[in-house]
C-alpha positions in Angstrom: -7.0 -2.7 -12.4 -3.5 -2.7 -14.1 -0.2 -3.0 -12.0 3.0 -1.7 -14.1 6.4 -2.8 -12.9 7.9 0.3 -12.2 11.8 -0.4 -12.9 14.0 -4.5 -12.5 16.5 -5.2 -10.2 19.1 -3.9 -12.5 20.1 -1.0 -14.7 20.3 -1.2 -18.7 23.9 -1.3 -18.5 23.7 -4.9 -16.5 26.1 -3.2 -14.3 25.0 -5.2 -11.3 27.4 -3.9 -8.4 25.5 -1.0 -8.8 22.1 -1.9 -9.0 19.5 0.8 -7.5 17.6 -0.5 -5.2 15.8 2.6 -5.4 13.8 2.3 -8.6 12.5 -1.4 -7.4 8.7 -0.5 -6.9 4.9 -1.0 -9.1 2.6 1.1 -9.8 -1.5 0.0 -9.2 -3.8 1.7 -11.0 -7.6 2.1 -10.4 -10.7 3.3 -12.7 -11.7 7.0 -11.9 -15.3 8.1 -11.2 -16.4 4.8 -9.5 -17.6 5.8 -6.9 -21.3 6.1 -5.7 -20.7 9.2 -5.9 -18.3 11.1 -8.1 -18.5 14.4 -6.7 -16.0 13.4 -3.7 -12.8 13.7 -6.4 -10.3 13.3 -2.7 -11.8 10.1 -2.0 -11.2 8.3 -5.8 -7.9 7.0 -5.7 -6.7 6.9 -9.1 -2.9 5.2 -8.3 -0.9 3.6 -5.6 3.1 3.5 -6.1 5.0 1.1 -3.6 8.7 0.7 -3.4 11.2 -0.6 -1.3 14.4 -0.2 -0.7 15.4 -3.5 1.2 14.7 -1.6 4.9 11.9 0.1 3.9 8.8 0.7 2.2 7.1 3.6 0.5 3.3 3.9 -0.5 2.3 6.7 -2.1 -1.7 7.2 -2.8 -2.7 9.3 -5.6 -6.5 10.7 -5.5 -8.3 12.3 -8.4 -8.6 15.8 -6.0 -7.5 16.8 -2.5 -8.8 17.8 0.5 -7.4 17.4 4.2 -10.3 15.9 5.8 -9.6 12.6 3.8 -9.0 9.3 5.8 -6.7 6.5 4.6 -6.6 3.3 5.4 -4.0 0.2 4.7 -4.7 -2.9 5.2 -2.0 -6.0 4.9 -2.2 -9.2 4.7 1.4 -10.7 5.7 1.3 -14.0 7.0 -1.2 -16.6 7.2 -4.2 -16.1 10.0 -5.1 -12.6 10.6 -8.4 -10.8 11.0 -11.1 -9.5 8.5 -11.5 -6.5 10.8 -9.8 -3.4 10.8 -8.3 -1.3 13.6 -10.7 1.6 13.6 -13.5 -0.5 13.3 -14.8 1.0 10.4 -17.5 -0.7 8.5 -15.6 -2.7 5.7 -15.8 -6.3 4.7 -12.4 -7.6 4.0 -11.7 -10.2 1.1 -8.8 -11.7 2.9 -7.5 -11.8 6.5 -4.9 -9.2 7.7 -2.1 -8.9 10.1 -1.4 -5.3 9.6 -3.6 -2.2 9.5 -2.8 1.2 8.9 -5.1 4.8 9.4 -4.1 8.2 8.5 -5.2 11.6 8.4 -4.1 14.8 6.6 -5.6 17.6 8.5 -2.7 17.8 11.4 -0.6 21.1 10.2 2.6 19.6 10.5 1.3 16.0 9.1 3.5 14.6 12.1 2.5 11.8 13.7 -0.9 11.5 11.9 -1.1 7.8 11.0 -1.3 4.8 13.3 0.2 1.3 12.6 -1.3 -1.1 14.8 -0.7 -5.5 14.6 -2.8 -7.9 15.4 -2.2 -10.0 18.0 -3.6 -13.1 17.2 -6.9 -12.3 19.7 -7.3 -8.5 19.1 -5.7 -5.7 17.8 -2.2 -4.1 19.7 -3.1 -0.7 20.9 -1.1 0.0 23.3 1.6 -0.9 21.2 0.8 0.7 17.9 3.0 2.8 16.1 2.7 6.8 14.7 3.4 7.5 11.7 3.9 10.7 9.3 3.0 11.2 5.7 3.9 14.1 3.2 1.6 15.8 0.8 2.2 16.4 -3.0 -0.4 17.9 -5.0 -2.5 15.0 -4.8 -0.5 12.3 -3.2 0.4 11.3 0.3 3.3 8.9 0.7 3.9 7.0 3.8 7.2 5.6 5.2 7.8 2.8 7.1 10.2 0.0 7.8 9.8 -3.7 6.1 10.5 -4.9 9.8 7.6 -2.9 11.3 5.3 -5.0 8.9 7.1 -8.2 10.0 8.5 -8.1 6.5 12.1 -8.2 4.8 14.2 -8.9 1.7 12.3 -11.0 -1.1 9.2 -11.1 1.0 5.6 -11.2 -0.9 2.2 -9.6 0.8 -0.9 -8.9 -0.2 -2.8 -5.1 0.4 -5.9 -3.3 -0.2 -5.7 0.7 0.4 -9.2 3.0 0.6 -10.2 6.6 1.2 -12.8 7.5 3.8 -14.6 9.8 5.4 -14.1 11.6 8.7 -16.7 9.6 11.0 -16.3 6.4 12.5 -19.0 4.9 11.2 -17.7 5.8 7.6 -16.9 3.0 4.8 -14.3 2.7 2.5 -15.5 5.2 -0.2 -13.4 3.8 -2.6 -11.1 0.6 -2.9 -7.7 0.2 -5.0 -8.9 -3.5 -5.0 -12.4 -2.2 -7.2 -12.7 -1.1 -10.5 -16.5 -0.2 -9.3 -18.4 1.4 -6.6 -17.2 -0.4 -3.5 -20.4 0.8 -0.9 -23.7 2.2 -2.4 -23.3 5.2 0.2 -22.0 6.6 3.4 -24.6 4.5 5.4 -23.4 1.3 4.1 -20.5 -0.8 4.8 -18.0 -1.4 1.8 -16.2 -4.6 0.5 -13.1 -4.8 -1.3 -12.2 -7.0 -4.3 -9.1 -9.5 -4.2 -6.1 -8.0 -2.6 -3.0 -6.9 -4.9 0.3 -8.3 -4.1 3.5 -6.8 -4.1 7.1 -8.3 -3.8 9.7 -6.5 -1.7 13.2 -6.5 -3.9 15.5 -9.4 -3.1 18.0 -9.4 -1.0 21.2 -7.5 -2.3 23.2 -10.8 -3.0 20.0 -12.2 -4.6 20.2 -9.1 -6.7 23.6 -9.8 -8.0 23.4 -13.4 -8.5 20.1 -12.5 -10.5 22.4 -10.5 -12.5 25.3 -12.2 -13.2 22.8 -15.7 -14.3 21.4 -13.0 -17.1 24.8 -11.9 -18.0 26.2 -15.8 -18.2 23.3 -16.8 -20.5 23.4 -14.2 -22.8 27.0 -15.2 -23.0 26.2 -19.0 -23.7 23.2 -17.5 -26.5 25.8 -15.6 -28.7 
């Protein structure tokens, strides 16, 4: 598992009034062909992008292949307390406790409305007051958007995730975890586990930004 730091809270020229938000964001990477079995290319993710752009969040899930009958799901841990369940109830052990749970599909034609972001209450999870989502589709990447507040997130705040691929059925596992550089379930009859959740830091606030900037500025200053 590798996580590359996708672009700093500046620009080269250190021009920091116009810092791009933007380009804050990582990339996670994950092993191809780990799964129990390889043949299922729309179920190995290969790389998930998140950025932020101080209101909200993009995930974008890249799979080896593509096919629309793939299931995603997000999981976030945001806060402490949580669950180790998921919202579907889909058979998947959890290595930390979540707040936040998301589940998509692809195979709506318009890809309107096709995800579900539900919270957990403290008891059970919110439906009733979930909220839909949409996704678009690249090749083979869907990206998600969503607000930072909608997670109970905002400016400098740090979470940790898991995202997986699965199958159609309810009783369907996590085929393959961004977590695991290996085979996550030994088949579709089995549940799955993830590995230690990644973390991600949403970009400062934009005053944070600048002051960040103008400290680098002042000690080059003092170091020539």
């Amino acid at each position: 598992m590798k996580s590359t730091l996708f672009a700093a809270v500046g620009i080269a020229s250190l021009n920091v009034a116009s810092a791009s938000f933007a380009a804050y964001g990582f990339t996670y990477t994950d092993s191809s062909n780990d799964l129990f079995d390889n043949g299922f290319a729309n179920l190995d993710i290969t790389s998930v992008f998140i950025t932020d752009n101080g209101a909200n969040l993009s995930i974008s899930v890249t799979t080896r292949g593509f096919q629309n009958w793939t299931k995603y799901m997000m999981y976030f841990d945001t806060a402490s307390g949580g669950t180790n369940s998921n919202a579907w109830n889909r058979p998947v052990n959890l290595t930390s406790d979540i707040e936040y749970y998301i589940g998509s599909w692809v195979d709506s034609g318009a890809f309107s409305n096709n995800s579900q972001l539900v919270h957990w209450t403290g008891s059970s999870w919110g439906w009733g007051s979930e909220q839909y989502l949409s996704n678009s589709v690249s090749g083979n990447t869907v990206t998600w958007t969503m607000s930072l507040a909608s997670l109970g997130l905002s400016a400098g705040s740090v979470f940790k995730f898991d995202v997986a691929t699965s199958g159609g059925q309810s009783s369907d596992p996590g085929i393959d975890h961004l977590s695991r550089s290996d085979a996550a379930t030994p088949g579709w009859g089995s549940p799955s586990t993830s590995g230690m959740f990644l973390t991600y830091t949403v970009s400062p606030a934009p005053g944070a930004i600048a002051l960040l900037g103008m400290a680098g500025l002042f000690g080059t200053r003092r170091r020539t």
